[in-house]
PQR file of N, CA, C, O and H, with PARSE charges and radii, in Angstrom:
ATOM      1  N   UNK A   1     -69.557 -42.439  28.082 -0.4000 1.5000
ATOM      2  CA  UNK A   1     -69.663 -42.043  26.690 -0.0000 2.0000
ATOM      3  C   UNK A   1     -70.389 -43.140  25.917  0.5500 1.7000
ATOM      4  O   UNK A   1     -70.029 -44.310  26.047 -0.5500 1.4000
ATOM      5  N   UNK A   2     -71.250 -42.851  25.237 -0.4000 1.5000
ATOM      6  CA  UNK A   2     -72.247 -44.084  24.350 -0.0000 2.0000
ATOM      7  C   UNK A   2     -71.338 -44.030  23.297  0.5500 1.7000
ATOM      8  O   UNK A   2     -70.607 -43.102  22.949 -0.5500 1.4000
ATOM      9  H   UNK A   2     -71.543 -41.900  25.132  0.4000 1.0000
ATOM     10  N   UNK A   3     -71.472 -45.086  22.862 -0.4000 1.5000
ATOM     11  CA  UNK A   3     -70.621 -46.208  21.970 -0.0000 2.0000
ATOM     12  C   UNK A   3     -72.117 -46.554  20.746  0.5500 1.7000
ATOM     13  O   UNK A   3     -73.204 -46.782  21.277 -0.5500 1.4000
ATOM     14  H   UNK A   3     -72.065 -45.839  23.144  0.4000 1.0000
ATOM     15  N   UNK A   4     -72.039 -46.560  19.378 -0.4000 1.5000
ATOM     16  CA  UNK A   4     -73.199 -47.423  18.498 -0.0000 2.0000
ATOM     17  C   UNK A   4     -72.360 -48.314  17.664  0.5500 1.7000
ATOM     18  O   UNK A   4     -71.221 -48.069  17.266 -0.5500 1.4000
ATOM     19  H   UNK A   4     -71.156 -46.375  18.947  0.4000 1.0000
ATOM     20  N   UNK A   5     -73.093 -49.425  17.440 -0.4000 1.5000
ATOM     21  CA  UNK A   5     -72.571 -50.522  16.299 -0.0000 2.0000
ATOM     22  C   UNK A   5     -73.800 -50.650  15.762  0.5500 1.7000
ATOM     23  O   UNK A   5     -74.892 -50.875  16.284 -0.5500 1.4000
ATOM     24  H   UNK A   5     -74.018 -49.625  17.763  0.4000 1.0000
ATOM     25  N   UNK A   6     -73.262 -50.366  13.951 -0.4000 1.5000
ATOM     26  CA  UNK A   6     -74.466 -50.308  13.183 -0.0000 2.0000
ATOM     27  C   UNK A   6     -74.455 -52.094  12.907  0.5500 1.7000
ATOM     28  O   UNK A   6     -73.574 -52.667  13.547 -0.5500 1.4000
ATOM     29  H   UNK A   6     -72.375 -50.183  13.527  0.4000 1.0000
ATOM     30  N   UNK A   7     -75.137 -52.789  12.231 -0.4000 1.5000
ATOM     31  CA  UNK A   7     -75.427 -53.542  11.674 -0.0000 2.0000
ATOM     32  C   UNK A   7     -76.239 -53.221  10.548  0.5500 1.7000
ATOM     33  O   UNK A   7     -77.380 -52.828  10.789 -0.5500 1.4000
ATOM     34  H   UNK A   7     -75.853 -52.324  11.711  0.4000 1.0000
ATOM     35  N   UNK A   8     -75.919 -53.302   9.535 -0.4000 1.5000
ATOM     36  CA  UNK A   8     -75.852 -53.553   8.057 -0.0000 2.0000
ATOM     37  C   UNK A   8     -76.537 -54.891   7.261  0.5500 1.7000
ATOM     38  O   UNK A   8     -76.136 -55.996   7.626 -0.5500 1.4000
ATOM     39  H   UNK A   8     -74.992 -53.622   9.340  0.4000 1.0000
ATOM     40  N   UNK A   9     -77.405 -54.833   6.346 -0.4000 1.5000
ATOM     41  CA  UNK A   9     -77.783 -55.728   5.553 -0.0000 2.0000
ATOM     42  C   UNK A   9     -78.988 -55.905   4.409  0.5500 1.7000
ATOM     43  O   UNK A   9     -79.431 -54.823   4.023 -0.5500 1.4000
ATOM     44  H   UNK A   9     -77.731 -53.936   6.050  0.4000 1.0000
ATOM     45  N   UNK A  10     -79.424 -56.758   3.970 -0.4000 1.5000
ATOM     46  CA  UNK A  10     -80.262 -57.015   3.253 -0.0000 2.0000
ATOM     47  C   UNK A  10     -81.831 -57.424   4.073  0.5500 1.7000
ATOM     48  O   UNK A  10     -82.026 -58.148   5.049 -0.5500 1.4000
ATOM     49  H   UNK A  10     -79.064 -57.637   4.283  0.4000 1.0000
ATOM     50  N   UNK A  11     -82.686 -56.728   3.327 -0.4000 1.5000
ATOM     51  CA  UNK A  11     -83.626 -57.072   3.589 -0.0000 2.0000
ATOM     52  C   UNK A  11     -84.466 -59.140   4.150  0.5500 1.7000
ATOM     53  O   UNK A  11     -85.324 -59.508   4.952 -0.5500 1.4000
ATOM     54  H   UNK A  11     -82.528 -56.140   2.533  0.4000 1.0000
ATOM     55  N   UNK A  12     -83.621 -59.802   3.225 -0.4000 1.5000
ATOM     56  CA  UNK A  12     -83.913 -61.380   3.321 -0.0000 2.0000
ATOM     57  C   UNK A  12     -82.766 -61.533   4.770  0.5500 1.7000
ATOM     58  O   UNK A  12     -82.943 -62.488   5.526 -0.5500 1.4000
ATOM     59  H   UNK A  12     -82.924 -59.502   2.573  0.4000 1.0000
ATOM     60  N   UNK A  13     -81.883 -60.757   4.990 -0.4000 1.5000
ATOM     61  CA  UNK A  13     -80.867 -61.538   6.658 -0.0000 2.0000
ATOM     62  C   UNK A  13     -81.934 -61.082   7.769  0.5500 1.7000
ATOM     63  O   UNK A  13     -81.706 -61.744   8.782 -0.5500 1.4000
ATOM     64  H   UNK A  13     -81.738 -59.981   4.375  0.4000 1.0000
ATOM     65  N   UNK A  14     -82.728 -60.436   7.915 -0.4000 1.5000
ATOM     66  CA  UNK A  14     -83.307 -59.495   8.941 -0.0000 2.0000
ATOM     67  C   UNK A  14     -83.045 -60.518  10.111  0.5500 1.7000
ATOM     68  O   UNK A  14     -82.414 -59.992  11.028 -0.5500 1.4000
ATOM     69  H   UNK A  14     -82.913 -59.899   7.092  0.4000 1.0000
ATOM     70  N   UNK A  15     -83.450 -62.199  10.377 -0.4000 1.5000
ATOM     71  CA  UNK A  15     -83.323 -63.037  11.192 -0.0000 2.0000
ATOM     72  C   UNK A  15     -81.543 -62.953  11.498  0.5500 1.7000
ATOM     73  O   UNK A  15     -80.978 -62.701  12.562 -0.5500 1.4000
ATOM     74  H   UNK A  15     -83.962 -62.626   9.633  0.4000 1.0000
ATOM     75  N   UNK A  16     -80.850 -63.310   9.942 -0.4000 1.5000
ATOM     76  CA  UNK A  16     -79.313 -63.429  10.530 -0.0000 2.0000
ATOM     77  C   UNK A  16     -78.718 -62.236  11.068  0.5500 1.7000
ATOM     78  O   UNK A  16     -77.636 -62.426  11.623 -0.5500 1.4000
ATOM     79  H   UNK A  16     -81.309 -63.515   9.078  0.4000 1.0000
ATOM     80  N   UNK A  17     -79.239 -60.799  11.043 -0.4000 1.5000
ATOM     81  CA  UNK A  17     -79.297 -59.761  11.492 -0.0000 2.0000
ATOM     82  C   UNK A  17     -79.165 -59.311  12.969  0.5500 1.7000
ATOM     83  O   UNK A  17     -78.389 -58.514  13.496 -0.5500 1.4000
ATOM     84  H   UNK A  17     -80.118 -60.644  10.592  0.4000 1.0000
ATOM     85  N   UNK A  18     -80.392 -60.241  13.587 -0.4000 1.5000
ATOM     86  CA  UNK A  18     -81.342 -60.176  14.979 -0.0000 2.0000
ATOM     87  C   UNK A  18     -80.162 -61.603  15.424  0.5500 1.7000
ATOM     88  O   UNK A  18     -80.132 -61.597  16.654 -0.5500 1.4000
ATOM     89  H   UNK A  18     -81.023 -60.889  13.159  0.4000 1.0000
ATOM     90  N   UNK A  19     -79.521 -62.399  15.058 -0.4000 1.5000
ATOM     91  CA  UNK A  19     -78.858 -63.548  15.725 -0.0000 2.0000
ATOM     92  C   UNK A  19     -77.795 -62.775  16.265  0.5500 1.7000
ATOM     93  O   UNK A  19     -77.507 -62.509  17.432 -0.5500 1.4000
ATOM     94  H   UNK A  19     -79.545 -62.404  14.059  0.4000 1.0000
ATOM     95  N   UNK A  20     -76.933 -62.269  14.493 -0.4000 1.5000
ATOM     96  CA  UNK A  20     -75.503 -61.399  15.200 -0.0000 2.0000
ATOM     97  C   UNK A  20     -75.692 -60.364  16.151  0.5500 1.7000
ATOM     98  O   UNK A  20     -74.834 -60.447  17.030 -0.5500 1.4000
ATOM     99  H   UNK A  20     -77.167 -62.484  13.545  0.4000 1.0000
ATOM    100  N   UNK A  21     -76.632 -59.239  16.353 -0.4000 1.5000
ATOM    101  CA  UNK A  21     -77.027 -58.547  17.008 -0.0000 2.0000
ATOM    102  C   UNK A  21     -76.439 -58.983  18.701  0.5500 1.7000
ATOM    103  O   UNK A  21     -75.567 -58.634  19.496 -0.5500 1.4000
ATOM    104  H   UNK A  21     -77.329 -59.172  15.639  0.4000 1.0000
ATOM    105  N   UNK A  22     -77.836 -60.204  18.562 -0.4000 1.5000
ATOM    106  CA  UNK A  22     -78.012 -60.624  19.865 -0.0000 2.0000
ATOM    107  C   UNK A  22     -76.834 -61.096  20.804  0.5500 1.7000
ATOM    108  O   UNK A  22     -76.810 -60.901  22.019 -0.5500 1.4000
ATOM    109  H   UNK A  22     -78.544 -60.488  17.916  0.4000 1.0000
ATOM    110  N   UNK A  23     -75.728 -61.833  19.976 -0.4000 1.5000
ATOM    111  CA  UNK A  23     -74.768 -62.372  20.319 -0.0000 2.0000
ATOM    112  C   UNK A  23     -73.534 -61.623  20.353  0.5500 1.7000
ATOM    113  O   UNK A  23     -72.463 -62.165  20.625 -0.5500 1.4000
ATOM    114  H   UNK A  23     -75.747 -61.992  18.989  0.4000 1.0000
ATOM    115  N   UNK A  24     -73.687 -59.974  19.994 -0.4000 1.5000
ATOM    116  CA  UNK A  24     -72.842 -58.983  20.414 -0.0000 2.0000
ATOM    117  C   UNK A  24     -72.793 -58.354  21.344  0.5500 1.7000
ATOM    118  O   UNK A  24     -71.784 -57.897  21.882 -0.5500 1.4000
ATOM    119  H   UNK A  24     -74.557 -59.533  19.773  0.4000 1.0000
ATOM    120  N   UNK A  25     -74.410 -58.197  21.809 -0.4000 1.5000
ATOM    121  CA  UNK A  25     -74.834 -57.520  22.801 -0.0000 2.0000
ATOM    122  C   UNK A  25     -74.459 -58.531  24.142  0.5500 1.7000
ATOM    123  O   UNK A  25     -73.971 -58.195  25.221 -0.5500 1.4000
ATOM    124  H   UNK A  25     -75.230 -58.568  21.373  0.4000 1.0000
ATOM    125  N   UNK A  26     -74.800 -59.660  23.750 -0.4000 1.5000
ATOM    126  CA  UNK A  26     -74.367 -60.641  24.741 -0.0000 2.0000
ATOM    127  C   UNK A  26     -72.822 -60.430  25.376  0.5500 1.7000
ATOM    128  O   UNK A  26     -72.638 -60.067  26.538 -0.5500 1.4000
ATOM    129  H   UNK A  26     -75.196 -59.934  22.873  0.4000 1.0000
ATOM    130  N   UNK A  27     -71.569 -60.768  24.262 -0.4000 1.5000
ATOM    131  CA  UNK A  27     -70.570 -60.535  24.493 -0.0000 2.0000
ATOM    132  C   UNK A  27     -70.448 -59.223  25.111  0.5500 1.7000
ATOM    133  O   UNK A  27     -69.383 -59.098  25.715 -0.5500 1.4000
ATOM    134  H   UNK A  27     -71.719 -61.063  23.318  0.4000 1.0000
ATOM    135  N   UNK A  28     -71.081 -58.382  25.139 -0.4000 1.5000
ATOM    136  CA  UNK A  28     -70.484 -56.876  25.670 -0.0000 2.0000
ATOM    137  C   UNK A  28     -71.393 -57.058  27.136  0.5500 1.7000
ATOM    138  O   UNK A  28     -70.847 -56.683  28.174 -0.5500 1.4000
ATOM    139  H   UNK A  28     -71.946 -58.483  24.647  0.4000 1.0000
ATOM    140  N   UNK A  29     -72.210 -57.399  27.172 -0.4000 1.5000
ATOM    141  CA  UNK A  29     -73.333 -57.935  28.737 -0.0000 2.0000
ATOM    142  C   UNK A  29     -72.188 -58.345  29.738  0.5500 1.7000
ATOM    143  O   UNK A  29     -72.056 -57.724  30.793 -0.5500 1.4000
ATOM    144  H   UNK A  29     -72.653 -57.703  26.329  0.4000 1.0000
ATOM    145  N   UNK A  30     -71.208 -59.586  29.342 -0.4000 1.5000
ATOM    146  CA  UNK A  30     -70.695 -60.491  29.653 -0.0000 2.0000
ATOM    147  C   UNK A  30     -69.651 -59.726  30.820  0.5500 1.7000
ATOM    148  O   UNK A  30     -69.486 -59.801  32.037 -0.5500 1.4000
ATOM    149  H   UNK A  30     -71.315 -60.090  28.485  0.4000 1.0000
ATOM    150  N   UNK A  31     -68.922 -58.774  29.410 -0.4000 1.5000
ATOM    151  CA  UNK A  31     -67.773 -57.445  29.895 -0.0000 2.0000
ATOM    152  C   UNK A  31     -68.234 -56.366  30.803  0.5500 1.7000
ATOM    153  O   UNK A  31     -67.413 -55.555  31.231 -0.5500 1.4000
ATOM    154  H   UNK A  31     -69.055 -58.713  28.420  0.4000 1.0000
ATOM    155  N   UNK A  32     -69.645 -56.289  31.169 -0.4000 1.5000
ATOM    156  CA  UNK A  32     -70.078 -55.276  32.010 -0.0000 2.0000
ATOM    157  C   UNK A  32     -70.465 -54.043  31.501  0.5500 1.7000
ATOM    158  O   UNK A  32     -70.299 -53.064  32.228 -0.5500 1.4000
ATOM    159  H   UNK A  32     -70.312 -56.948  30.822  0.4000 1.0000
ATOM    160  N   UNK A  33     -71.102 -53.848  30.048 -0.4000 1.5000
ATOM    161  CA  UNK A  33     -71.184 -52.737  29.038 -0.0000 2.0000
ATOM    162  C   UNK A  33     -72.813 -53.385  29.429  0.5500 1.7000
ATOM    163  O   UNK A  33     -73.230 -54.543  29.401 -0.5500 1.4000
ATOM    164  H   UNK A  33     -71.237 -54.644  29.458  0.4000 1.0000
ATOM    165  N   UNK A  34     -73.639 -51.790  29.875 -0.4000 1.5000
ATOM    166  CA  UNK A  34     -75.379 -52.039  29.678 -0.0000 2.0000
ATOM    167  C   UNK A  34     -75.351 -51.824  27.959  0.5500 1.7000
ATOM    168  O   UNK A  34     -74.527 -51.112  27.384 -0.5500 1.4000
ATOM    169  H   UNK A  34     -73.300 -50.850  29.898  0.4000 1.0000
ATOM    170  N   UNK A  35     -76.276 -52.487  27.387 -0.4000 1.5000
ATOM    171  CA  UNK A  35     -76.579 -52.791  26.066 -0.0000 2.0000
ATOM    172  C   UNK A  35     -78.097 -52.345  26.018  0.5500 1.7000
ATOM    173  O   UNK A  35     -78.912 -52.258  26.937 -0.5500 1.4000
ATOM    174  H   UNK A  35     -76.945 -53.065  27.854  0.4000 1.0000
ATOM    175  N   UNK A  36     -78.226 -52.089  24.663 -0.4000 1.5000
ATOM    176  CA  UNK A  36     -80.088 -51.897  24.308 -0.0000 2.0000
ATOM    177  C   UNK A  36     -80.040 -51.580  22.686  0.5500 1.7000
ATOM    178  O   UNK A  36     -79.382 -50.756  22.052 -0.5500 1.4000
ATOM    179  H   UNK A  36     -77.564 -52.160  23.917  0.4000 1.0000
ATOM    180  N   UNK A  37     -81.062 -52.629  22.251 -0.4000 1.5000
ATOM    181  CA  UNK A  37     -80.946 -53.212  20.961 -0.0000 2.0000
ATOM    182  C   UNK A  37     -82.073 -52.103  20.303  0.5500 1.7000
ATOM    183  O   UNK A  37     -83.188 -51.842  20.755 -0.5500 1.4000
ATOM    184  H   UNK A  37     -81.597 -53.298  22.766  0.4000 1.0000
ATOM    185  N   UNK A  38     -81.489 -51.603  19.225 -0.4000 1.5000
ATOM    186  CA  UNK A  38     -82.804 -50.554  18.522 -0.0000 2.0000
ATOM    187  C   UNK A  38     -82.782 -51.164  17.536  0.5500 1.7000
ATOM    188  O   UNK A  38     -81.738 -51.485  16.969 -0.5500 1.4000
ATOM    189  H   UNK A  38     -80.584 -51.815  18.857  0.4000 1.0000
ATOM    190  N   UNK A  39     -84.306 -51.536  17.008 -0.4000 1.5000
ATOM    191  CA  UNK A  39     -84.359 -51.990  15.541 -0.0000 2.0000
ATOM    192  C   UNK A  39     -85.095 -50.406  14.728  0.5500 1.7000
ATOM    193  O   UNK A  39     -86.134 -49.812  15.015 -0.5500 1.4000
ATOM    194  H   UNK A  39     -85.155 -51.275  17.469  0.4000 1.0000
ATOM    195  N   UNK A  40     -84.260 -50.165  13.868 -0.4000 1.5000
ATOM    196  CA  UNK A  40     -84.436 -49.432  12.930 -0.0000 2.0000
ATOM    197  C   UNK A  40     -84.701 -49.764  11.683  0.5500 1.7000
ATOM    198  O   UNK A  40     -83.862 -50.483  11.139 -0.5500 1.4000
ATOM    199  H   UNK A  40     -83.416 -50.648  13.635  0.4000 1.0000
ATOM    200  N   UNK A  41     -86.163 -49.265  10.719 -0.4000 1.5000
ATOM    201  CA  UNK A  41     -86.672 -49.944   9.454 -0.0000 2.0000
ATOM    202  C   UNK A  41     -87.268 -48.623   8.712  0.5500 1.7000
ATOM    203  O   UNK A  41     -88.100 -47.919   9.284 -0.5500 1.4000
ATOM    204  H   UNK A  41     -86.844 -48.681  11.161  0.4000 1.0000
ATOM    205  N   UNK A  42     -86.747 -48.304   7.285 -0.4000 1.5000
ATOM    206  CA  UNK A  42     -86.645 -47.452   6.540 -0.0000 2.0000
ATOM    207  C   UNK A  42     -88.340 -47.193   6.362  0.5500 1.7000
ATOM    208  O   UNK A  42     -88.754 -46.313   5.607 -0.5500 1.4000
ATOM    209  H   UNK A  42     -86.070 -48.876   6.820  0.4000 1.0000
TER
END
């Protein structure tokens, strides 16, 4: 069953955005969950 986690923010975090991202996907890598990062832009 696919699972999404939005991430939320302001236009000026887009970097602190792409850090937390990365370091969630990591943690779930770690647990044995395949991950794949979509950047979505209005």
């Amino acid at each position: 069953m696919t699972k999404y986690i939005f991430i939320t923010g302001g236009v000026m975090s887009g970097i602190g955005k792409g850090v937390t991202v990365a370091s969630i996907a990591k943690l779930f890598q770690f647990r044995g969950f395949s991950v794949d990062a979509i950047k979505i832009d209005p």
